[in-house]
C-alpha positions in Angstrom: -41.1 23.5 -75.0 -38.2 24.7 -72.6 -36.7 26.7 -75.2 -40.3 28.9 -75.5 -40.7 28.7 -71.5 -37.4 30.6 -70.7 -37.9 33.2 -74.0 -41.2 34.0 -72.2 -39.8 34.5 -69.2 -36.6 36.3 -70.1 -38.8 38.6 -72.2 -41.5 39.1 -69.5 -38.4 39.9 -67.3 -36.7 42.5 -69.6 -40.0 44.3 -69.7 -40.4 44.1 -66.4 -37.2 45.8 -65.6 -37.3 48.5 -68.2 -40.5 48.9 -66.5 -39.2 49.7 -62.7 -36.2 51.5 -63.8 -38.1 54.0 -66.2 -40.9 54.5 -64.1 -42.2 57.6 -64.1 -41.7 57.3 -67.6 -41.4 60.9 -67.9 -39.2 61.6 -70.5 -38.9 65.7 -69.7 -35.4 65.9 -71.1 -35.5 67.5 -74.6 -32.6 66.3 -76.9 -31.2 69.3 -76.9 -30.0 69.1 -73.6 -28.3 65.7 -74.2 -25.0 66.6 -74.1 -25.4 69.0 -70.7 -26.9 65.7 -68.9 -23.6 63.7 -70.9 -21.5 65.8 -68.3 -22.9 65.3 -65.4 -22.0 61.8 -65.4 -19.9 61.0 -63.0 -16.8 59.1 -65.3 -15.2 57.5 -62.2 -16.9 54.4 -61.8 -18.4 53.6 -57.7 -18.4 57.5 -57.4 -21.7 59.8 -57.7 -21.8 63.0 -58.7 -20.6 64.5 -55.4 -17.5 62.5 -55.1 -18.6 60.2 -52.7 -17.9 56.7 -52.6 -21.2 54.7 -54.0 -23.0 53.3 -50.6 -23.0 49.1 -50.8 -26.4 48.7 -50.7 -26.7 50.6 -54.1 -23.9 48.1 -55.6 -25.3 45.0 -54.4 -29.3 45.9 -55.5 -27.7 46.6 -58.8 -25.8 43.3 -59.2 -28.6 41.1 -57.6 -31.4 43.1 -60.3 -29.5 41.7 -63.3 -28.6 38.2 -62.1 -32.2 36.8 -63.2 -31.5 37.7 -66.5 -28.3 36.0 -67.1 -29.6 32.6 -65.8 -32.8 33.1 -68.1 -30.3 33.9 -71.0 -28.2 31.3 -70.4 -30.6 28.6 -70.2 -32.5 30.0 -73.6 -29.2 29.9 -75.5 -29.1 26.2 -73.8 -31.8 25.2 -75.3 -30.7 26.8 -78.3 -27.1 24.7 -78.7 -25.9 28.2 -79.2 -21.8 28.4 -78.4 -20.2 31.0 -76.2 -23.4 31.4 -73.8 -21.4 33.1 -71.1 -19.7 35.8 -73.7 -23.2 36.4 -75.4 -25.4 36.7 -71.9 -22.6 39.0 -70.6 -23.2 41.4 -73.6 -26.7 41.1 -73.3 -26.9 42.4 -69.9 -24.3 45.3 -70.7 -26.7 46.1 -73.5 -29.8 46.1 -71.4 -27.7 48.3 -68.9 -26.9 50.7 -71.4 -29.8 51.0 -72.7 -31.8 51.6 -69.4 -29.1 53.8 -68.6 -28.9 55.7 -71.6 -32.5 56.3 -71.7 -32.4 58.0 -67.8 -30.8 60.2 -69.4 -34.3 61.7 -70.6 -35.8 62.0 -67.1 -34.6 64.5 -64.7 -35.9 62.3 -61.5 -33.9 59.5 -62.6 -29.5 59.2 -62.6 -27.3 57.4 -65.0 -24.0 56.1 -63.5 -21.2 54.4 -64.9 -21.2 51.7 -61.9 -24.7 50.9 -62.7 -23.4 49.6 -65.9 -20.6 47.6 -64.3 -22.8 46.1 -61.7 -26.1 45.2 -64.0 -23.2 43.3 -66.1 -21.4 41.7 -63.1 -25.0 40.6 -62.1 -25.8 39.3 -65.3 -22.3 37.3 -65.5 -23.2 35.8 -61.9 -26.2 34.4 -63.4 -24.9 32.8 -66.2 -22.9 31.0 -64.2 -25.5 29.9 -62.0 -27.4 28.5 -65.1 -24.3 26.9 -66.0 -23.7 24.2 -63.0 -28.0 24.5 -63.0 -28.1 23.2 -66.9 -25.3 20.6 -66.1 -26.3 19.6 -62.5 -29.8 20.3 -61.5 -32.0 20.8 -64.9 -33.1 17.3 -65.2 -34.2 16.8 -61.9 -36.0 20.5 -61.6 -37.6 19.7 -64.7 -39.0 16.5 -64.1 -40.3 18.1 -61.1 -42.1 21.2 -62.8 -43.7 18.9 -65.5 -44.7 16.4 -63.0 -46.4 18.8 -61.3 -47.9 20.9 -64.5 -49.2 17.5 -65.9 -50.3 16.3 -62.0 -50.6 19.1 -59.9 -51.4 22.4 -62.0 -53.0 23.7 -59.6 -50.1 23.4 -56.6 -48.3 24.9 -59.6 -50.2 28.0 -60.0 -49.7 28.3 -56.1 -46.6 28.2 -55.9 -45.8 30.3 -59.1 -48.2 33.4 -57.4 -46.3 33.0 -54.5 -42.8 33.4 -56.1 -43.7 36.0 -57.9 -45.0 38.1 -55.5 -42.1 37.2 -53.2 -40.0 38.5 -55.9 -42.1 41.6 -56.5 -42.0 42.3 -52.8 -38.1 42.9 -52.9 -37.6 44.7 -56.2 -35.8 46.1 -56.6 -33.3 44.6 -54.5 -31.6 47.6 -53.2 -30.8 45.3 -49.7 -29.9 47.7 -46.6 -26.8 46.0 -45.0 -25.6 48.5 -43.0 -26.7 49.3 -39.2 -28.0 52.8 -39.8 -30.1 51.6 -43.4 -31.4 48.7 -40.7 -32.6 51.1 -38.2 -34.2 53.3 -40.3 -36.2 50.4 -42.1 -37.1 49.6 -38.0 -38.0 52.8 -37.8 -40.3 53.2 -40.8 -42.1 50.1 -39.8 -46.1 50.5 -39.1 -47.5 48.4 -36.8 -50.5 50.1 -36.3 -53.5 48.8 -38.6 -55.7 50.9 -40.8 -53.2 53.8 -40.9 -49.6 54.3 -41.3 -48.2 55.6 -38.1 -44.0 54.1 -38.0 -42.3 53.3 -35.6 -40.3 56.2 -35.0 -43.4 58.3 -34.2 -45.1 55.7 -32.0 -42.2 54.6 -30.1 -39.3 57.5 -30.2 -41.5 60.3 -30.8 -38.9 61.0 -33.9 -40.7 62.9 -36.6 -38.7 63.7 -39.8 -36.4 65.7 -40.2 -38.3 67.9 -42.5 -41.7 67.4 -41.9 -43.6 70.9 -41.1 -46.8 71.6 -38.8 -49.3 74.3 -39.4 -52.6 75.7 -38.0 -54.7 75.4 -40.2 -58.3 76.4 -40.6 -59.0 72.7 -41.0 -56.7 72.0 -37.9 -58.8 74.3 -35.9 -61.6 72.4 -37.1 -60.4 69.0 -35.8 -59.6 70.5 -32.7 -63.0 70.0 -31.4 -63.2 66.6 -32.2 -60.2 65.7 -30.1 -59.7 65.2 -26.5 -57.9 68.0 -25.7 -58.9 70.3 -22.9 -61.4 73.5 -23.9 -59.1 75.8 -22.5 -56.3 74.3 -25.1 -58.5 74.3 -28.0 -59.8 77.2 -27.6 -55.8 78.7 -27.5 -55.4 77.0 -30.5 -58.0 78.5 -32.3 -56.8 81.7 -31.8 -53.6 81.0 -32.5 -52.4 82.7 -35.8 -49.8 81.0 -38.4 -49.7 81.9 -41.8 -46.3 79.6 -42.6 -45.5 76.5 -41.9 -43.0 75.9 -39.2 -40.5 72.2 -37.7 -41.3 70.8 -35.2 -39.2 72.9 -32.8 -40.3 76.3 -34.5 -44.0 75.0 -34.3 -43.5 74.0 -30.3 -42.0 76.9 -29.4 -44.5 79.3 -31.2 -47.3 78.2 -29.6 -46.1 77.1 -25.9 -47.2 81.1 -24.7 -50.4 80.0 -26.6 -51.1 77.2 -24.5 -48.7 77.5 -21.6 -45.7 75.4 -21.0 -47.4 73.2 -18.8 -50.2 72.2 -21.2 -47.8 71.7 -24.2 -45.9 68.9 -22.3 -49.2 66.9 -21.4 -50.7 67.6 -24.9 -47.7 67.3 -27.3 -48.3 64.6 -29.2 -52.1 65.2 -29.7 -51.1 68.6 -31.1 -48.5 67.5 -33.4 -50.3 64.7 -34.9 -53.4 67.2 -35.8 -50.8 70.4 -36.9 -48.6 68.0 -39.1 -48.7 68.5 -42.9 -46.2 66.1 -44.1 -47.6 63.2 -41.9 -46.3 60.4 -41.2 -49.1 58.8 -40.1 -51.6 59.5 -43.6 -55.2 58.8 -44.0 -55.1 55.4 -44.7 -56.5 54.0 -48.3 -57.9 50.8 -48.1 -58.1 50.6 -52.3 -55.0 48.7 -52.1 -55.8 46.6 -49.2 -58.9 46.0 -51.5 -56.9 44.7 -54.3 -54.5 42.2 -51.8 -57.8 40.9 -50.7 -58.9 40.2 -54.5 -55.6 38.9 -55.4 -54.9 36.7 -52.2 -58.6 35.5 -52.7 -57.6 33.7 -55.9 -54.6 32.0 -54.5 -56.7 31.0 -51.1 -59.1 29.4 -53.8 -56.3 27.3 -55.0 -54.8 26.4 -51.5 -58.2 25.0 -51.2 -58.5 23.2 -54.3 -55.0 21.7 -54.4 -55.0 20.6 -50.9 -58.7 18.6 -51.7 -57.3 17.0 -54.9 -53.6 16.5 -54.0 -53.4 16.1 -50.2 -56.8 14.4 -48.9 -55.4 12.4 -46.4 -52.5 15.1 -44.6 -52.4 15.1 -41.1 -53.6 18.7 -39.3 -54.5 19.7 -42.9 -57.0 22.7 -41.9 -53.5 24.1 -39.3 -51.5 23.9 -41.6 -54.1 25.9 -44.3 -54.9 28.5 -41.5 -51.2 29.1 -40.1 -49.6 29.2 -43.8 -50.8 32.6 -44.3 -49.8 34.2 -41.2 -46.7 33.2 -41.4 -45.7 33.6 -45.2 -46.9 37.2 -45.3 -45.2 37.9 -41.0 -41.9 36.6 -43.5 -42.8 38.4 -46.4 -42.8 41.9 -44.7 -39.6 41.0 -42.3 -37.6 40.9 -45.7 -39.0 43.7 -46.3 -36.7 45.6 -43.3 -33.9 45.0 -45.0 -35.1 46.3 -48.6 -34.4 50.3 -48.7 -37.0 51.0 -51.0 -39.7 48.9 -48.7 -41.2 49.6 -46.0 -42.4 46.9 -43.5 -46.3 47.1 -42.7 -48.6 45.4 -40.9 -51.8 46.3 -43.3 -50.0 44.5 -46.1 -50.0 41.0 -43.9 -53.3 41.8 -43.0 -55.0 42.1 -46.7 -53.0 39.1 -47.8 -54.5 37.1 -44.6 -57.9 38.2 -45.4 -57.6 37.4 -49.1 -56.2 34.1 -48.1 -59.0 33.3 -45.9 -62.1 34.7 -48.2 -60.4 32.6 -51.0 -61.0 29.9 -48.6 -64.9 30.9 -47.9 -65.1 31.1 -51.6 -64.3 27.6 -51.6 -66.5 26.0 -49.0 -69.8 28.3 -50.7 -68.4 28.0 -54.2 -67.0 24.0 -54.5 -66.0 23.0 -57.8 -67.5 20.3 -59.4 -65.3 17.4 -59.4 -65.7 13.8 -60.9 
């Protein structure tokens, strides 16, 4: 049984890493030009191509992606009564590496580095080790736990499970910002604002990017309208000719004998956030939200059920049920700051809440027959 529980995982896991490092799965790199991407490989390992020294953030993700899979291979060869499990998860890992690596090679949007390699392995040799004081310290009483609950509690179990693996999914893949300025810029990519994406930067500091562009567009001109900007300003605007797109400070400066210098400064923002094409703040989709609310709807069922069979008698029961969500998903998205590839928003904790909470409706209009 524990021998076929930790092959499934370890092989779900190794698909689900070939899967986030390959993604787009474009392989537009004909094999011809094998040997031109073979040189630009930067040979000196925590180097990139430039000569810079590899940021820390990018070595510790690295090491902390692969550590999962050396405790999973450990304990399989455990199970197994293989020798040598350290030596044999070690090479494992460097093989997965290379292999990911090897096959970057084959898309131009991704990079194959040398210190990848020696990370991935470092991180795989870190969680052999783990495994090895877990298998000889911990493995009887974890297990007896898991099975108590799988044979008592299955559905506590599913709970918890979803909620582990979407904590994990949440910060993969584990490229932690642990500098100040990676911190700040998480802050500032931060959207607070729900049912649209607006960050931090533009709500607070009036910081747009760096290479975001503004135009006036035809469609621009048609939204002017629709705003509350002056009619004297709007109807500037619409005059206004543009054919390019322009920054921020090219865009202001074109049109403040448009509009006059006075006028700009009280109506700035307005016109930005109507002239800018590479917005920050997008029209907001709620398909996803949709699907958090489906998803979280299933686990709010099973908070339900498992708190009915499990915990009838728990003191401040329907708090604890109602305040659980808020605050695992207000945690959920804080981690998220310091994850570089993540960015912290408040539509995310508000799809989870609501899935939470319909998964609890479900409950009370769709009980389950119990006997």
């Amino acid at each position: 049984m524990h021998k076929k529980i930790f092959a499934y995982l370890l092989g779900f896991f190794i698909f689900f890493t070939l899967y986030n490092t390959l993604i787009p799965f474009e392989f537009d790199v004909p094999f011809s030009e094998l040997g031109g991407q073979l040189q630009k490989i930067n040979r000196i390992p925590f180097f990139d191509a430039d000569g810079d020294l590899v940021s820390l953030t990018d070595i510790v993700g690295n090491i902390f992606l692969f550590i999962p899979f050396g405790f999973l291979c450990y304990m399989l060869l455990w199970y197994m009564k293989k020798r040598h499990r350290l030596v044999w998860c070690i090479l494992g890992g460097a093989a997965l590496s290379f292999t990911i690596e090897f096959l970057q090679l084959f898309i131009y949007s991704r990079d194959t580095a040398i210190h990848d390699l020696v990370n991935n392995t470092l991180g795989s040799a870190i969680g052999a080790t783990v495994a090895a004081i877990y298998a000889t310290q911990l493995s009887e009483f974890i297990s007896k736990t898991f099975f108590d609950l799988l044979k008592n509690k299955p559905a506590l179990l599913i709970v918890i499970l979803l909620l582990l693996a979407q904590s994990v999914s949440a910060i993969m893949p584990f490229t932690v910002s642990i500098s100040v300025s990676g911190f700040v810029k998480s802050v500032k990519e931060t959207n607070l604002v729900p049912f649209t994406y607006r960050p931090l930067s533009v709500l607070l500091f009036d910081d747009y990017s760096k290479d975001a562009q503004f135009q006036m567009t035809d469609s621009v001109k048609a939204k002017l309208q629709q705003s509350d900007l002056p009619a004297d300003v709007v109807e500037n605007l619409r005059k206004f000719d543009q054919p390019e797109p322009q920054s921020r400070r090219k865009f202001l400066d074109a049109i403040k004998p448009v509009v006059g210098g006075k006028a700009l400064k009280a109506h700035r923002e307005t016109i930005l956030q109507l002239a800018q094409i590479r917005s920050e703040e997008t029209i907001f989709d709620f398909t996803q939200m949709i699907e958090n609310i489906i998803f979280w709807a299933i686990a709010g069922y099973l908070i339900s059920l498992s708190l009915l069979l499990y915990f009838p008698q728990l003191p401040r029961a329907n708090l604890i049920r109602w305040l659980f969500p808020v605050i695992y998903f207000v945690l959920l998205e804080f981690a998220q700051i310091f994850i570089t590839s993540r960015i912290t928003d408040i539509n995310d904790i508000i799809g989870g809440c609501a899935g939470v909470y319909a998964g609890y409706l479900l409950f009370r209009l769709l009980p389950p027959s119990i006997t």
